[in-house]
N, C-alpha and C positions, 0 to 999 in steps of 0.2 A: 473819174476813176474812184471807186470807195477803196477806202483800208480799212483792209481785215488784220485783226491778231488772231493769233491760234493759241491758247494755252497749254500746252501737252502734244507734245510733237513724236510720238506714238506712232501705230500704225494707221487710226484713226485718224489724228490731228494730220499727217505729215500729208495724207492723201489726200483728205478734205483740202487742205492749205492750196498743193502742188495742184489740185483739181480749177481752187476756185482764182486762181493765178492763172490758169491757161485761160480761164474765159475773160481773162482782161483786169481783174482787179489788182490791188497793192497790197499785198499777203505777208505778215512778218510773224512768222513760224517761233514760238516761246518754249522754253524747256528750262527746269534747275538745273538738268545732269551736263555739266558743261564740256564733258568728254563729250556727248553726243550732239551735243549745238559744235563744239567745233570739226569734229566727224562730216555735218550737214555743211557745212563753212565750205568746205573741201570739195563738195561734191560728192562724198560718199553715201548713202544708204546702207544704217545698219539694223536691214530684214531685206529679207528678200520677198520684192513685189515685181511682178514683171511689167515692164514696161515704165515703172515708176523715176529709175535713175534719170532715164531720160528726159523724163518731162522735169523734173526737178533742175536740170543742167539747163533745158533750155531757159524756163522763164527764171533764173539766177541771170542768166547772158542778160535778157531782156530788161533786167532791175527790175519783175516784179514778184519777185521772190527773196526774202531773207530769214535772218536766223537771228534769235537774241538769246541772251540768257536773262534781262530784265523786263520783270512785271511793266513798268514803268514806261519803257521805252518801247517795248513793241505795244501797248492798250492806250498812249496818252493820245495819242493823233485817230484812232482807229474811230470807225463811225461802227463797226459788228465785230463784239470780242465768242470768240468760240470756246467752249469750255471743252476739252477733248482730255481730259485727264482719266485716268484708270479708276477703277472703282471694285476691288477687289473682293473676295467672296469672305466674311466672316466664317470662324471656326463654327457657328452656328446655321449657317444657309444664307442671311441675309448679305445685303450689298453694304459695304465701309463707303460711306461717303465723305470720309474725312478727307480725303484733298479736294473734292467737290466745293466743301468748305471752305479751306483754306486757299483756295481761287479765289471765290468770292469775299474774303477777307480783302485780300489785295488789291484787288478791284477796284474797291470800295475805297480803298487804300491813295489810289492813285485816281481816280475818275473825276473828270472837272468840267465835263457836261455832257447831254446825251448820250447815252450809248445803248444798243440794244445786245443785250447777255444771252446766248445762247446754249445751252446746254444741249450738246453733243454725245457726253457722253451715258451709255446705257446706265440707267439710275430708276431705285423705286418712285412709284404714283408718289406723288406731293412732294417733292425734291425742289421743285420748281419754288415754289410756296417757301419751304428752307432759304433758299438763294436770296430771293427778296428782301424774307426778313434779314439776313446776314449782310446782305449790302446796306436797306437801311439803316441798319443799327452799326458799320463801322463804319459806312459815308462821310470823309473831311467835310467835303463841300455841298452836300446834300442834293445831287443833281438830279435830275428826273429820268431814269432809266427805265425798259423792260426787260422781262424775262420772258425769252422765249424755248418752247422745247421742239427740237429739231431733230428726232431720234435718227441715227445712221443705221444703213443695212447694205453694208459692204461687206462683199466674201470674200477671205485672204485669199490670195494670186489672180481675182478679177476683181478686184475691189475702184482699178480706177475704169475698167469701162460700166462697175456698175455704180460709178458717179457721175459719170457722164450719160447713162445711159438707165436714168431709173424707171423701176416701174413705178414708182412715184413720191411724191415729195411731202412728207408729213409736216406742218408746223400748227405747234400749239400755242395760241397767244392769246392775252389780254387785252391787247389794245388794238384798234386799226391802224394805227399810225406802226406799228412796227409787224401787222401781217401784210403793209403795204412796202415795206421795207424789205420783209423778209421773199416774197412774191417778187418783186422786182429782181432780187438777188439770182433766183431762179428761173428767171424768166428764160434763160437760153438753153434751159435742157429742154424744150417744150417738151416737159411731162407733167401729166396730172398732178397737181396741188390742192391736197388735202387740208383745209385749214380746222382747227379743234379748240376745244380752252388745254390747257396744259395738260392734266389730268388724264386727259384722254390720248393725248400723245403720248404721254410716257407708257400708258398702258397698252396702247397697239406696241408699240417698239417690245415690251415683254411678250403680251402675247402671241405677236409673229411668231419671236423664236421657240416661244415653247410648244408652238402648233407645228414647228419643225423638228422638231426633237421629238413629238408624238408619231409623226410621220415616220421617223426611222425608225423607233421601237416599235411601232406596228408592223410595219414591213420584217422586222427581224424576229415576229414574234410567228407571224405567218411562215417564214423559213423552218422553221423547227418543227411546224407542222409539216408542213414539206416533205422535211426531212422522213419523219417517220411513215409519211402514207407515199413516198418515190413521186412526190411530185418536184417540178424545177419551177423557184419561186422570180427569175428573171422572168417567167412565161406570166407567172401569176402577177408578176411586177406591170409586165408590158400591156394586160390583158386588161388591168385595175386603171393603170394611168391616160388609154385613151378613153376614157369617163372624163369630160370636160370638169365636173364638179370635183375630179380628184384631180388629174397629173399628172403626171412622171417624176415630172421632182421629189427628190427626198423619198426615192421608192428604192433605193437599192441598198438590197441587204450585206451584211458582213460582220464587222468587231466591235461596231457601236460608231457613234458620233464621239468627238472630243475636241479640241482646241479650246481656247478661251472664252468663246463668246455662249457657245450650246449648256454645257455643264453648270457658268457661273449662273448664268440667266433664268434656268429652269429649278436651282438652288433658289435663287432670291426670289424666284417668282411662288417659290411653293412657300417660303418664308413671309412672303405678303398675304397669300390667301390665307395662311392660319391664321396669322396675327389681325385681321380681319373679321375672324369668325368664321369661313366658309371652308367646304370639303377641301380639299386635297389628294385622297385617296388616288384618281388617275395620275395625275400628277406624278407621285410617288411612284404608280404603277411602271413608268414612259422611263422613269430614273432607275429602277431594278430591275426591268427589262435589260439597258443599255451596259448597267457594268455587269451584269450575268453577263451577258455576250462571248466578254475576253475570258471569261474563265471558261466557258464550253470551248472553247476556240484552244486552249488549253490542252482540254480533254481529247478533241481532234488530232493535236501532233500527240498525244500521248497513246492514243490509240491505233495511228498508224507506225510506232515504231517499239511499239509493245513496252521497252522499261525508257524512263527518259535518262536516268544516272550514266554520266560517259557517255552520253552522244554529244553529237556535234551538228548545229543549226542553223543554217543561215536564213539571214532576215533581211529580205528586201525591201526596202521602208521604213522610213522611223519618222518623222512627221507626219502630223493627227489626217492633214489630206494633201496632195499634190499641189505644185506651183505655190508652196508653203517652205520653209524654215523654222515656222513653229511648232515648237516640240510640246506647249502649254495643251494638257490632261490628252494628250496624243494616247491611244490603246498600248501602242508600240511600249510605251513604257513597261504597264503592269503586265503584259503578255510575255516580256523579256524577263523582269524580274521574276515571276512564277515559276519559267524554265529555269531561272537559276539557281532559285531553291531547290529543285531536284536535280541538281548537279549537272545542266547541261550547258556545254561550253557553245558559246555564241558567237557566230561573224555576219555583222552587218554592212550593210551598204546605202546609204541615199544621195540623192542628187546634189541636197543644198543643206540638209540637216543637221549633218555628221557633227559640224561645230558645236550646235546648242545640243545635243543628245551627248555629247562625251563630256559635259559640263553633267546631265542627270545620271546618265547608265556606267557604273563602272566595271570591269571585269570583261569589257566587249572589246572583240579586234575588228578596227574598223577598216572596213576595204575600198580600194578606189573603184572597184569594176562589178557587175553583178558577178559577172564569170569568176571573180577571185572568191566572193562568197562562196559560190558552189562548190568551189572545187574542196576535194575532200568529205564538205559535210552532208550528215545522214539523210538528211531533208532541207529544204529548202520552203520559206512560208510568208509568207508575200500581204505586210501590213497597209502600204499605203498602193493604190493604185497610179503611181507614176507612168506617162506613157511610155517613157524608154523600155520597163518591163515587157507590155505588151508586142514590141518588136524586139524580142530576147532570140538570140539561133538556140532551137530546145533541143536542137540533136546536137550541142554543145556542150549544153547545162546535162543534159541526162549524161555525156558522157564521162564531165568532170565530177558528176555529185557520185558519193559513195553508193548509194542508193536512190534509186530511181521516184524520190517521193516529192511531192510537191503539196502542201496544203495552202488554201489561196484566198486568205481573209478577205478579199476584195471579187472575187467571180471575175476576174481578167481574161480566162481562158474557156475555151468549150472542152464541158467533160468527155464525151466521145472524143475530138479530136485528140487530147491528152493520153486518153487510151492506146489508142491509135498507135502516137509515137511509147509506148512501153511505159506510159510514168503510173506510179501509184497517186492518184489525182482527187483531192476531194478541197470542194469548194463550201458555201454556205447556202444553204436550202436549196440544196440539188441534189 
């Protein structure tokens, strides 16, 4: 059985951990915030991931899962220490690698013979490089390690079938001895393993997501044509994605992309290219595309309810996407604050979010039911596409909302049918 440490027991670390514990190894889950190591102690999860409590509760029962608050004690026995610590967006675009750092400070701190360092977490080309040098140079005992990079691409609220279940396993290494380690480790997802020098991992792990971030602002950029020549861009979506060299993924238009992982990544990555020397221009393009979005969107309830001053708006969704509680660069945000700049009073509603949204948004009534948003207000305007939405009784909502209007940042409904039942109905690129 190898031991694993995890450093940064996140949403990242805590899955990665709770993942590579179900497949049999001896996982001790690290964090400073000792409110949230004893939270994990308990049995609790604090985010919501589906499916995750569970697998966390079991392998605890089975001892091969715990939780520490010290460097020390969860990395001295471990044979694979995982770096999964945060890596935040500078005021400038780029990535703060400063606990990146100060991991491998510790490390180096406590390490007293092989181990192979993996960096987990999303971090610029040559970070790897950084690592090294920083363990060399605060090394007691001077042991002989690798740095390995292992980029993750887990989507919050599938994040653990898409750890079990990858389309494939990137790892970047130096040495054989620790791509035979690392290959082994992963031997029971049988999925393709991509092996690389560092460099080039870290740089797929950026460019995925910023090839998916191009993908949504293309698709939203195509709605707005749409819009203007009465075309329906779900058609032009469905029409594009059975093209094997496109997709369907990452073709559906609406408010933009947001959450943690799209925003920071396509920041630091345009941060990289310049600092570099090379264009940027699309780049930049994929990123003013994306926050235009929520200000058209804006302009939508503002246009279907003629003045916005003294209305009243309900907002179904407030995390960035469904089977989420993350509210991090969520649309929901800046599309609420906008309305409330022009004086309209807001009632929301989400499944799982309400908690981390009334910590950002203040001046909103939060409701337990969608029905309770409706009721009374002007419009009704639909940020995250939650399944429970799409089986809403609408001859219930049309008869509690003041006005029969619905605008539906997410295209959950068919505009004809909509019509049909009496609502005033507009979606995005239809």
């Amino acid at each position: 059985m190898r031991k694993i440490c995890i450093i940064g027991s996140g949403h990242v670390g805590l899955v990665t951990g709770a993942c590579l514990a179900h497949l049999g190894d001896s996982v001790t889950c690290m964090d400073d915030d000792f409110k949230k190591i004893e939270i994990l102690r308990q049995g609790m999860i604090p985010f919501y991931e589906p499916g995750l409590e569970e697998m966390v509760h079991r392998n605890m029962e089975r001892g091969r899962l715990a939780f520490s608050t010290s460097v020390e004690e969860a990395c001295k026995n471990a044979d694979i220490i995982f770096v999964c610590v945060g890596t935040p967006q500078k005021p400038g675009g780029g990535a703060d690698s400063l606990y990146i750092e100060a991991a491998s400070k510790r490390i180096a701190e406590v390490m007293d013979d092989y181990k192979v360092i993996v960096e987990k977490s999303t971090v610029p080309v040559k970070t790897g490089k950084w690592i090294r040098r920083t363990i060399e140079l605060n090394s007691h005992n001077k042991c002989d390690f690798d740095v390995v990079s292992n980029p993750e691409f887990l989507r919050e609220g599938k994040s653990i079938d898409d750890f079990m279940h990858p389309d494939r396993v990137v790892l970047g290494v130096d040495s054989q001895r620790a791509a035979d380690i690392m290959i082994e480790l992963y031997k029971p997802l049988n999925a393709p393993i991509i092996v690389t020098n560092i460099e080039t991992a870290e740089l797929i792990k950026h460019a995925s997501n910023v090839f998916l971030a191009l993908k949504i602002s293309y698709i939203n950029a195509i709605a707005r044509i749409c819009e203007k020549v009465g075309a329906d861009v779900l058609q032009v979506a469905e029409g594009m994605g059975y093209d094997r060299r496109i997709g369907q993924d990452f073709l559906d238009a609406g408010i933009g992309y947001g959450g943690y992982c799209l925003p920071k990544d396509l920041a630091a990555f345009i941060h990289i290219v310049e600092e570099v020397g090379c264009d940027s221009e699309l780049l930049r393009a994929v990123q003013r595309i994306n926050d235009s979005q929520q200000e058209l969107f804006v302009k939508k309830v503002e246009e279907a309810l003629w003045n916005l001053a003294g209305k009243n708006v309900g907002v179904l969704g407030l995390s960035y996407k469904p089977n989420t509680d993350d509210m991090r660069e969520a649309p929901s945000i800046h599309i609420i604050e906008k309305l409330q700049e022009e004086h309209v009073r807001i009632k929301a509603y989400d499944p799982h979010a309400i908690e981390n949204a009334s910590v950002i948004l203040r001046d909103v009534e939060y409701c337990q039911t969608p029905y309770e948003v409706a009721e009374g207000s002007d419009a009704l305007i639909i940020l995250t596409e939650w399944d429970e939405f799409r089986k809403l009784d609408l001859a219930k909502v049309k008869r509690l909302l003041k006005q029969p209007v619905i605008i539906d940042g997410r295209n959950i409904f068919d505009p004809l049918q909509m019509k049909q039942l009496g609502f005033v109905y507009q979606g995005v690129g239809r």
